[in-house]
N, CA, C and O atoms as a CHARMM CRD file, in Angstrom:
* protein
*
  272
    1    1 UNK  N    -29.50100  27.93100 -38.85900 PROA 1      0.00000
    2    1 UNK  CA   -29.30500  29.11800 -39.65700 PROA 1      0.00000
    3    1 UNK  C    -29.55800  30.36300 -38.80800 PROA 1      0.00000
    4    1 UNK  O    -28.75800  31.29600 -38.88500 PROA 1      0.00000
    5    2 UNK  N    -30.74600  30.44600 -37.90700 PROA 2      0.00000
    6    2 UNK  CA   -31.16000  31.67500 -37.37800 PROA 2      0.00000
    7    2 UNK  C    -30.44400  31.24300 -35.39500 PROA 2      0.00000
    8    2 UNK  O    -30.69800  31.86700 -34.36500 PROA 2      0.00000
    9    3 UNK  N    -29.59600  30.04700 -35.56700 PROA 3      0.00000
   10    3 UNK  CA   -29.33700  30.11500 -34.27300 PROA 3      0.00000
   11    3 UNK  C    -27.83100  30.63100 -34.02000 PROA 3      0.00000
   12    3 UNK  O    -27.38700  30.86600 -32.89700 PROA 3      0.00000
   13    4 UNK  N    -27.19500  30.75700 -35.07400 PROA 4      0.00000
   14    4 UNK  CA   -25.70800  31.26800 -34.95300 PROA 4      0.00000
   15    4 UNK  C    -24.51900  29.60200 -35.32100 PROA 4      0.00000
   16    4 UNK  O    -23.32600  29.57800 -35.62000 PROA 4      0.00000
   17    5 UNK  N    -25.25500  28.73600 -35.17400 PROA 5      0.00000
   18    5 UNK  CA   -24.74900  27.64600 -34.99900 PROA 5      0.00000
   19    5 UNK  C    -25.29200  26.05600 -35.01300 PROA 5      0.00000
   20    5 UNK  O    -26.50800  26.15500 -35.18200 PROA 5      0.00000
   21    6 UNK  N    -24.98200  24.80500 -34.92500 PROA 6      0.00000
   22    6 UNK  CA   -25.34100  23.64900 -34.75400 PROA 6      0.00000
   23    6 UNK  C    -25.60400  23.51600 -33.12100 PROA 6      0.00000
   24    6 UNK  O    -26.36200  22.63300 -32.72100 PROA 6      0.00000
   25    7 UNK  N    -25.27800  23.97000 -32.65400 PROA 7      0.00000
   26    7 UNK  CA   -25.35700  23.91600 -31.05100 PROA 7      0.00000
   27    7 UNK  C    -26.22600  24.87100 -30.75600 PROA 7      0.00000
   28    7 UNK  O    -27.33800  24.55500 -30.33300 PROA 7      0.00000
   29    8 UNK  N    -25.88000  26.15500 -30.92300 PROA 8      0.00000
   30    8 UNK  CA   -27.24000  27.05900 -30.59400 PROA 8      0.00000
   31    8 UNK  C    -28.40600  26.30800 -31.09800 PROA 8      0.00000
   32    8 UNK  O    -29.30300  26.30800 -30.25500 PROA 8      0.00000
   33    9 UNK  N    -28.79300  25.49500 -32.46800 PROA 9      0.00000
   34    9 UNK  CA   -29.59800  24.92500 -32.87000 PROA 9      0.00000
   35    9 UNK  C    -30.45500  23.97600 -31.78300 PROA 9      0.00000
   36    9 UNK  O    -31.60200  24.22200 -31.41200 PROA 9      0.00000
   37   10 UNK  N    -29.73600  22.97300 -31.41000 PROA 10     0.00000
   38   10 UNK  CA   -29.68600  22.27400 -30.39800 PROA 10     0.00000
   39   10 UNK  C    -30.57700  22.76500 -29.11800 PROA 10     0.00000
   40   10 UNK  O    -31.61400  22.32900 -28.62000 PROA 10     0.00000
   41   11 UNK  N    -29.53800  24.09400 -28.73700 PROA 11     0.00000
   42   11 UNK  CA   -30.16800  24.63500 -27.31300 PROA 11     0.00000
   43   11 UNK  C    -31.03600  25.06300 -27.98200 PROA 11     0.00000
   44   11 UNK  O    -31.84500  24.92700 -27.06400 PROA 11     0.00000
   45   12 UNK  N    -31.99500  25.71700 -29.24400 PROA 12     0.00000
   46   12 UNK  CA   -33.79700  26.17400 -29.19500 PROA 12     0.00000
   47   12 UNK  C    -33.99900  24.96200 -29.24000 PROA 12     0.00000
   48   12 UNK  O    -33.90200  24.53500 -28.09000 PROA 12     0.00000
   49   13 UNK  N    -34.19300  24.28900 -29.83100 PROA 13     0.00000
   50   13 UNK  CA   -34.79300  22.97700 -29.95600 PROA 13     0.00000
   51   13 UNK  C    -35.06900  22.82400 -28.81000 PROA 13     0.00000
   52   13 UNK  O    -36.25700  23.08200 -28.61300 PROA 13     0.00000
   53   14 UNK  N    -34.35600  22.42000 -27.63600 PROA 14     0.00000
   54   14 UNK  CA   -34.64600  21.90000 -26.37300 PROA 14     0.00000
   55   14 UNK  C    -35.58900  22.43100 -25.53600 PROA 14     0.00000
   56   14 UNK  O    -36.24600  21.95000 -24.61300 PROA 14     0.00000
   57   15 UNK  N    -35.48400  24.39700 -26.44100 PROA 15     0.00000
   58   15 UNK  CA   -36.32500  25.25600 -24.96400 PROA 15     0.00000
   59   15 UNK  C    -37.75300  24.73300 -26.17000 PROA 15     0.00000
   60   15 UNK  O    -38.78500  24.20600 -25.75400 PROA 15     0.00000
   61   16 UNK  N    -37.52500  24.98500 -27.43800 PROA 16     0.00000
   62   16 UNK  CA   -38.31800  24.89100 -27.80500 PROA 16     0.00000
   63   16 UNK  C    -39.72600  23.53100 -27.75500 PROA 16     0.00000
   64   16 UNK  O    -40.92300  23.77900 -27.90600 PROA 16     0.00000
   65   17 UNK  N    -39.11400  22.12700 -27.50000 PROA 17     0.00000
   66   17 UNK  CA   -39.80000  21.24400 -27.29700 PROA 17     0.00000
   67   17 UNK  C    -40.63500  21.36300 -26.14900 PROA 17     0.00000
   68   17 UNK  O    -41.76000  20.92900 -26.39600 PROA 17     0.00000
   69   18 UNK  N    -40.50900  21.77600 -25.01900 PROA 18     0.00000
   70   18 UNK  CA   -41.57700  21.86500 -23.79800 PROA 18     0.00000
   71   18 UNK  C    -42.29400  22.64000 -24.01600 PROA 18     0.00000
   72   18 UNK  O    -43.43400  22.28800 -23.71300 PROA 18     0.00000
   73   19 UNK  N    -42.20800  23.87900 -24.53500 PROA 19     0.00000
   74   19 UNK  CA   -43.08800  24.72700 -25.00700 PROA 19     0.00000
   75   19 UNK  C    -44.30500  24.33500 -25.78900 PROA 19     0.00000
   76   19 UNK  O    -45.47500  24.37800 -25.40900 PROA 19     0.00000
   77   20 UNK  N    -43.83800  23.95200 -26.92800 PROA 20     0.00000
   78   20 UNK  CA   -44.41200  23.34600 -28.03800 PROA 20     0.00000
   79   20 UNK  C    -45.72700  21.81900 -27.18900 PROA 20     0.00000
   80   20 UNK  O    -46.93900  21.60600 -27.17800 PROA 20     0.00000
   81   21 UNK  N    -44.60900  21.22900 -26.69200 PROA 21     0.00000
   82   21 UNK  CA   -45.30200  20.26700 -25.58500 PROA 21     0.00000
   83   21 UNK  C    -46.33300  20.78300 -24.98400 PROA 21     0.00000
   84   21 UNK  O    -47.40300  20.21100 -25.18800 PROA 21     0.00000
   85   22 UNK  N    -46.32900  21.92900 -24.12800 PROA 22     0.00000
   86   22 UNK  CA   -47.57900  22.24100 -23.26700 PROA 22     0.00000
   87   22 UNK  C    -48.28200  22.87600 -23.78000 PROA 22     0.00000
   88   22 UNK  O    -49.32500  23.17300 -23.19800 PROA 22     0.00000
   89   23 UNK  N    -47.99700  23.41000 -25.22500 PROA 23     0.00000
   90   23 UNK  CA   -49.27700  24.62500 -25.72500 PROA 23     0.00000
   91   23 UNK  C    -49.93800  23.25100 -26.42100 PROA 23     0.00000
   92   23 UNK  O    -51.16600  23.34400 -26.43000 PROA 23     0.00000
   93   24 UNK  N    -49.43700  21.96700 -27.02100 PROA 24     0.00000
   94   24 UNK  CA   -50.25400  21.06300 -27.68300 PROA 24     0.00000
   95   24 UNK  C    -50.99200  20.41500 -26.43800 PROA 24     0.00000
   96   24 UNK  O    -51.76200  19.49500 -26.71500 PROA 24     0.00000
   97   25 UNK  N    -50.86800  20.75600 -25.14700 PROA 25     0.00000
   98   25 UNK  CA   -51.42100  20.29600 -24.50700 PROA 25     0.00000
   99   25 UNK  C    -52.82100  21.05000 -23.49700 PROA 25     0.00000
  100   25 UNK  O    -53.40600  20.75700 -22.45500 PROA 25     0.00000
  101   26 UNK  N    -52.88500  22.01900 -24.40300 PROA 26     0.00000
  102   26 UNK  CA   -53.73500  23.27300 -23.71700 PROA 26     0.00000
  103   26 UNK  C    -53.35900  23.68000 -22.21300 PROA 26     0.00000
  104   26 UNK  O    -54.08100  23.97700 -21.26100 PROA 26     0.00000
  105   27 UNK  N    -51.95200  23.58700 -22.34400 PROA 27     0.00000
  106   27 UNK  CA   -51.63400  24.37500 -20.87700 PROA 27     0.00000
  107   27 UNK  C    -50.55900  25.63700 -21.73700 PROA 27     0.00000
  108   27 UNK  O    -50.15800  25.54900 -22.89800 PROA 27     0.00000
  109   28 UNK  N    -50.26500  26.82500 -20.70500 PROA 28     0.00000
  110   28 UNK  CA   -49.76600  28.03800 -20.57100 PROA 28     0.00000
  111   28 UNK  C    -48.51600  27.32800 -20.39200 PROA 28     0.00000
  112   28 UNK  O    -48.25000  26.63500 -19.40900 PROA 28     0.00000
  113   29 UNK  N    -47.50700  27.60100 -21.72200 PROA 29     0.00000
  114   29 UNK  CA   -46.38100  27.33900 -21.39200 PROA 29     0.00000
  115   29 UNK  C    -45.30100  27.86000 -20.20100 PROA 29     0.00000
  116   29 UNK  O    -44.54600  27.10200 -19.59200 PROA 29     0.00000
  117   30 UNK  N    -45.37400  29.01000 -20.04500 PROA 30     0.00000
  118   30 UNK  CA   -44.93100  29.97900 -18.91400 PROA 30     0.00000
  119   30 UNK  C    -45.33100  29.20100 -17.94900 PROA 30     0.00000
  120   30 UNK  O    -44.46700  28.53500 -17.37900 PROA 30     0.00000
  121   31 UNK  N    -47.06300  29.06000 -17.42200 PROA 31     0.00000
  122   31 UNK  CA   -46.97500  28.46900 -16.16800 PROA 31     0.00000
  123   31 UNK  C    -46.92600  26.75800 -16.18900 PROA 31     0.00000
  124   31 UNK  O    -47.59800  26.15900 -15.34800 PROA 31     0.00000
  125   32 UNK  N    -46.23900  26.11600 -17.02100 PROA 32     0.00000
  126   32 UNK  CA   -45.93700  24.66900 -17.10200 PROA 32     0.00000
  127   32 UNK  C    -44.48500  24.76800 -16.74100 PROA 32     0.00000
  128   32 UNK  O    -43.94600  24.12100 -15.84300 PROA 32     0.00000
  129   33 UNK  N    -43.92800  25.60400 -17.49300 PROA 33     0.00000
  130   33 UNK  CA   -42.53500  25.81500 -17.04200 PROA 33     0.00000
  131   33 UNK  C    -42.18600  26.10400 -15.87100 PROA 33     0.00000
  132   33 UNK  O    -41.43500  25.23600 -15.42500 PROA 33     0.00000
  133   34 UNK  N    -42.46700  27.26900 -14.87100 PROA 34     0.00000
  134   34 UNK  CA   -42.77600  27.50700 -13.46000 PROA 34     0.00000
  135   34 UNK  C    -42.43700  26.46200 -12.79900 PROA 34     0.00000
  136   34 UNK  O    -41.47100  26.17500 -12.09100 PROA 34     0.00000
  137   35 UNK  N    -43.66900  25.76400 -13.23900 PROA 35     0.00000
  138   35 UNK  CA   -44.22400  24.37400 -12.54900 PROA 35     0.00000
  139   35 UNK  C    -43.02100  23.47700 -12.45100 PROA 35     0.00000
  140   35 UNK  O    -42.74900  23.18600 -11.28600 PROA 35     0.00000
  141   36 UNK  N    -42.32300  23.02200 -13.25400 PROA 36     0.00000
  142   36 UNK  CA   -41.56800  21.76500 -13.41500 PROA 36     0.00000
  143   36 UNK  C    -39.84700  22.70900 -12.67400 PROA 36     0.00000
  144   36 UNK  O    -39.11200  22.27300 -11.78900 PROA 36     0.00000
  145   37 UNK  N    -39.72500  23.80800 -13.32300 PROA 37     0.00000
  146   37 UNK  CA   -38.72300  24.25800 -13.12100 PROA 37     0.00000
  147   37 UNK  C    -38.75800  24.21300 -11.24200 PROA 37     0.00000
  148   37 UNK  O    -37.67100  23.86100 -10.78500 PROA 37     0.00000
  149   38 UNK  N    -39.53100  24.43100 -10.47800 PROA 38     0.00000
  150   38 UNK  CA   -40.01300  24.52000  -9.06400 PROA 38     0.00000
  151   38 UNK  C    -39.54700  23.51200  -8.79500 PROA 38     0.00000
  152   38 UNK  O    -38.44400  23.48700  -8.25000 PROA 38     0.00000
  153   39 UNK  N    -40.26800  22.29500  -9.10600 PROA 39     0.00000
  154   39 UNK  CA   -40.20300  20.82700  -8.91800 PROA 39     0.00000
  155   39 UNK  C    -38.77300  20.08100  -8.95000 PROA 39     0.00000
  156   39 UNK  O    -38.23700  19.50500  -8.00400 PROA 39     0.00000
  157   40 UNK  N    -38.33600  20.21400 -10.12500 PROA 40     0.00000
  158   40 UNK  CA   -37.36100  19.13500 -10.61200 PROA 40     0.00000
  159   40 UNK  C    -36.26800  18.98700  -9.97700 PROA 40     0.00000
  160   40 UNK  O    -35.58200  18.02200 -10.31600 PROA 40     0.00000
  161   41 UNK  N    -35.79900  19.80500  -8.96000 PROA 41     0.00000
  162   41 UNK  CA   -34.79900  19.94900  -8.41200 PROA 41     0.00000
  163   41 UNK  C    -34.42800  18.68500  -7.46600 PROA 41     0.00000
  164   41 UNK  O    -33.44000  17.95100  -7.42500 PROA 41     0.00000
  165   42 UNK  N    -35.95400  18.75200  -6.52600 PROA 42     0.00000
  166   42 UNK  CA   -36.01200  17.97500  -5.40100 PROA 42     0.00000
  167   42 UNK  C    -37.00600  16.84600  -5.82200 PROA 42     0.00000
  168   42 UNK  O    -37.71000  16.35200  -4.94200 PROA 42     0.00000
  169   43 UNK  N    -37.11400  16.39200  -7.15500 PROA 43     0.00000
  170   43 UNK  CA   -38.49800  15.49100  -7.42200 PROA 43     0.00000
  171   43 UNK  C    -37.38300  14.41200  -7.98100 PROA 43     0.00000
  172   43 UNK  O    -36.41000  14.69900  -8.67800 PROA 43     0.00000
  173   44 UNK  N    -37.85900  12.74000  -7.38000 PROA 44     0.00000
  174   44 UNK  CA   -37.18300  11.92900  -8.37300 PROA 44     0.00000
  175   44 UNK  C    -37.05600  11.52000  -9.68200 PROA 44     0.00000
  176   44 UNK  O    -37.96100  11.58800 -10.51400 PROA 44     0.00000
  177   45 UNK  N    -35.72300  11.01000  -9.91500 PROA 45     0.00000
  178   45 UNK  CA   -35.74400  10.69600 -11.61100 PROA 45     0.00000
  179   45 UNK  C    -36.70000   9.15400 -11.64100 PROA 45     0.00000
  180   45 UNK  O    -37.16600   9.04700 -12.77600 PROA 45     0.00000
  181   46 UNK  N    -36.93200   8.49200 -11.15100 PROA 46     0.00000
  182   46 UNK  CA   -37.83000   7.21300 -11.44000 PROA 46     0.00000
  183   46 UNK  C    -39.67700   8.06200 -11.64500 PROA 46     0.00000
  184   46 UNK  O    -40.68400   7.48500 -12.05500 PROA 46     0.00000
  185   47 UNK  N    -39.59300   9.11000 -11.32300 PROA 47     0.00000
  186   47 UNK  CA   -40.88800   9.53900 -10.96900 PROA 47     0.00000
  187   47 UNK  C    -40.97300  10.68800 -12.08300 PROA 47     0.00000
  188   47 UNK  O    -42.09000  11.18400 -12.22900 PROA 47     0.00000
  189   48 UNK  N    -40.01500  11.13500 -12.82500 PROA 48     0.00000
  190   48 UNK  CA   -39.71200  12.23900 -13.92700 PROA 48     0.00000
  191   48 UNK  C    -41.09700  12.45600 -14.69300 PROA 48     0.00000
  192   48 UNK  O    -41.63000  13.56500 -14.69500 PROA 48     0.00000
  193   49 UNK  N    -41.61800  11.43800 -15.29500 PROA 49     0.00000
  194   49 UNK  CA   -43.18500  11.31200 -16.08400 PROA 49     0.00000
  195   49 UNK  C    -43.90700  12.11100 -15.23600 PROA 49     0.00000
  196   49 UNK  O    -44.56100  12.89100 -15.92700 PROA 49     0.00000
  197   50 UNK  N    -44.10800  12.29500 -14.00800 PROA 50     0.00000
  198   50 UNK  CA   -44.71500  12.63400 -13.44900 PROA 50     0.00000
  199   50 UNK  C    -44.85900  14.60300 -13.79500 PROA 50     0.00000
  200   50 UNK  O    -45.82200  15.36800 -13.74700 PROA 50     0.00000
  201   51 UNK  N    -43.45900  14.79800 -14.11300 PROA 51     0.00000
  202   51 UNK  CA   -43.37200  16.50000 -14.96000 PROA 51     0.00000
  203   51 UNK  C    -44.07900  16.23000 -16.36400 PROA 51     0.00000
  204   51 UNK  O    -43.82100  17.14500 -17.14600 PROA 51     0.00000
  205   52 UNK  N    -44.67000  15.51600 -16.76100 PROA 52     0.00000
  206   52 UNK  CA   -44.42700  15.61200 -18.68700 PROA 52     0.00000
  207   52 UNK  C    -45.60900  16.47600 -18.78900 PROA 52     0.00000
  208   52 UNK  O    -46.25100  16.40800 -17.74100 PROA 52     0.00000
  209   53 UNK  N    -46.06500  17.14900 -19.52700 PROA 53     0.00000
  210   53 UNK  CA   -47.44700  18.57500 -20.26500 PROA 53     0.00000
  211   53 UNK  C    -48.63400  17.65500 -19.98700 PROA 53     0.00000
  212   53 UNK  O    -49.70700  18.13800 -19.62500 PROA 53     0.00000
  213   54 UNK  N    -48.44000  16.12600 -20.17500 PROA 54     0.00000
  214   54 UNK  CA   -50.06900  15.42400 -20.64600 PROA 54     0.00000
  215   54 UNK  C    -50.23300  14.79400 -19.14000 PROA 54     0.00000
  216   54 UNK  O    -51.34700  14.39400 -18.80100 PROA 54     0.00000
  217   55 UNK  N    -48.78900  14.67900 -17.96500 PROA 55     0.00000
  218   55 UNK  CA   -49.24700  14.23400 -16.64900 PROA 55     0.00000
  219   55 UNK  C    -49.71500  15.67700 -16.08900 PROA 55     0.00000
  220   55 UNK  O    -50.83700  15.89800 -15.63400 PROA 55     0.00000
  221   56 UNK  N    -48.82200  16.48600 -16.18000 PROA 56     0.00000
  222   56 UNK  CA   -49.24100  17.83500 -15.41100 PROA 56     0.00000
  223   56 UNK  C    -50.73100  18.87100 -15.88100 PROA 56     0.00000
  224   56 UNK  O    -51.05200  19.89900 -15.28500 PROA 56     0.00000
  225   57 UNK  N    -51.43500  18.30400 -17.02000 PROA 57     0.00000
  226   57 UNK  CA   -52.54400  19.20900 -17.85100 PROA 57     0.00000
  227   57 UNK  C    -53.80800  19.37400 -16.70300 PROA 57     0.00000
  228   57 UNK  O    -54.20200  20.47300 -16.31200 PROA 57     0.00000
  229   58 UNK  N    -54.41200  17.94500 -16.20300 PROA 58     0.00000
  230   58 UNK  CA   -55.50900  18.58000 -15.58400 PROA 58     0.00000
  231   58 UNK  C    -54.98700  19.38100 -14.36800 PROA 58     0.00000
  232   58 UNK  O    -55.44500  20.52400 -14.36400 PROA 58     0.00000
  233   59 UNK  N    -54.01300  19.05900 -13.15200 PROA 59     0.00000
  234   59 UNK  CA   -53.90800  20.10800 -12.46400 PROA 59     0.00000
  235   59 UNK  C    -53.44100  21.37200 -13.32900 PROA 59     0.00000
  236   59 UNK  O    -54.28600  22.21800 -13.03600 PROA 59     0.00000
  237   60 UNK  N    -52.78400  21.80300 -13.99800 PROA 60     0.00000
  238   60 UNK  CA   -52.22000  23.15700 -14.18200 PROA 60     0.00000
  239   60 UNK  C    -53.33800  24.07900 -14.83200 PROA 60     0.00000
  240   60 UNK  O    -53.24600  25.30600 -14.78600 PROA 60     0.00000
  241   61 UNK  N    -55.05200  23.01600 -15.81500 PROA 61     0.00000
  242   61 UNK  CA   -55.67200  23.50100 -16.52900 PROA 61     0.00000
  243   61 UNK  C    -56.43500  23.64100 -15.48200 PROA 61     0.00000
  244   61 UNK  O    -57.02400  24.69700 -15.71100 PROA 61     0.00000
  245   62 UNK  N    -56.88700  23.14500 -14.22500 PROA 62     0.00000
  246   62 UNK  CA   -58.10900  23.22200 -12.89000 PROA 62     0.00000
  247   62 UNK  C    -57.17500  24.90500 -12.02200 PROA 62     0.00000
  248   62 UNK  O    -57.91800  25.80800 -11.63700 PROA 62     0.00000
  249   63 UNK  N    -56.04100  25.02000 -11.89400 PROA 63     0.00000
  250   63 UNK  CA   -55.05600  25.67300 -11.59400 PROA 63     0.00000
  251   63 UNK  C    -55.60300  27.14700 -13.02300 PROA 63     0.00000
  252   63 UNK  O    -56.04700  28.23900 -12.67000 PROA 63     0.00000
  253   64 UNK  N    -55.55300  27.04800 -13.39400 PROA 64     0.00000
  254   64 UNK  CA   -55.83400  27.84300 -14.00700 PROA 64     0.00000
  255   64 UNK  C    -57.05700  28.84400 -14.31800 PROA 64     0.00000
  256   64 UNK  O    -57.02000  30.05200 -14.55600 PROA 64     0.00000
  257   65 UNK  N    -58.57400  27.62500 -14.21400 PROA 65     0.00000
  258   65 UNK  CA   -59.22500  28.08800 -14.20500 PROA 65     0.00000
  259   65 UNK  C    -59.86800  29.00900 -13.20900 PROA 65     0.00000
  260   65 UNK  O    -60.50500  30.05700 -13.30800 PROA 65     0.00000
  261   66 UNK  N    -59.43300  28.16400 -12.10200 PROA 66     0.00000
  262   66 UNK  CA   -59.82600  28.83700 -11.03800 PROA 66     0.00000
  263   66 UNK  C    -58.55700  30.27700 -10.44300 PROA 66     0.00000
  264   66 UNK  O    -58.22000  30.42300  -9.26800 PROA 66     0.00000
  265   67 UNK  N    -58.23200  30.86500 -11.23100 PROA 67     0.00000
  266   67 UNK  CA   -57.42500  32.24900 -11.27700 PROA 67     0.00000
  267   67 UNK  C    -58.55800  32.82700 -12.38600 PROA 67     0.00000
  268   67 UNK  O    -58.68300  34.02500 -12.64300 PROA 67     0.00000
  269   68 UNK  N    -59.02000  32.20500 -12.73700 PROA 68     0.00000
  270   68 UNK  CA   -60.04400  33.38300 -13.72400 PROA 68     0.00000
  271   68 UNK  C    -61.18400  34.00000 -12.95300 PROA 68     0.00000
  272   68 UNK  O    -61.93900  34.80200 -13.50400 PROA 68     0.00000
């Protein structure tokens, strides 16, 4: 309704799930995103888990703290 379409629907959904993913995971969605977006390019698909909010939480939350 608020996306213009079934497809626009689609594309929030998608941005929207990682988001949603890393704030339930007490990480900064912005810098989870960073993170994977950096990565994924040159990182393998057998090794993909290795991006998910609950593999990436203690580095990005130790990463974090120590910027405070």
């Amino acid at each position: 309704m608020f996306a213009g379409s079934d497809c626009g629907g689609e594309r929030a959904a998608n941005i929207y799930s990682p988001i949603g993913s890393a704030k339930l995971n007490g990480l900064d969605p912005e810098l989870y995103l960073r993170t994977v977006l950096a990565q994924i390019a040159e990182h393998p698909i057998s090794r993909i888990d290795e991006l998910l909010p609950w593999t990436l939480a203690p580095t990005l939350q130790a990463h974090t703290s120590q910027a405070a």
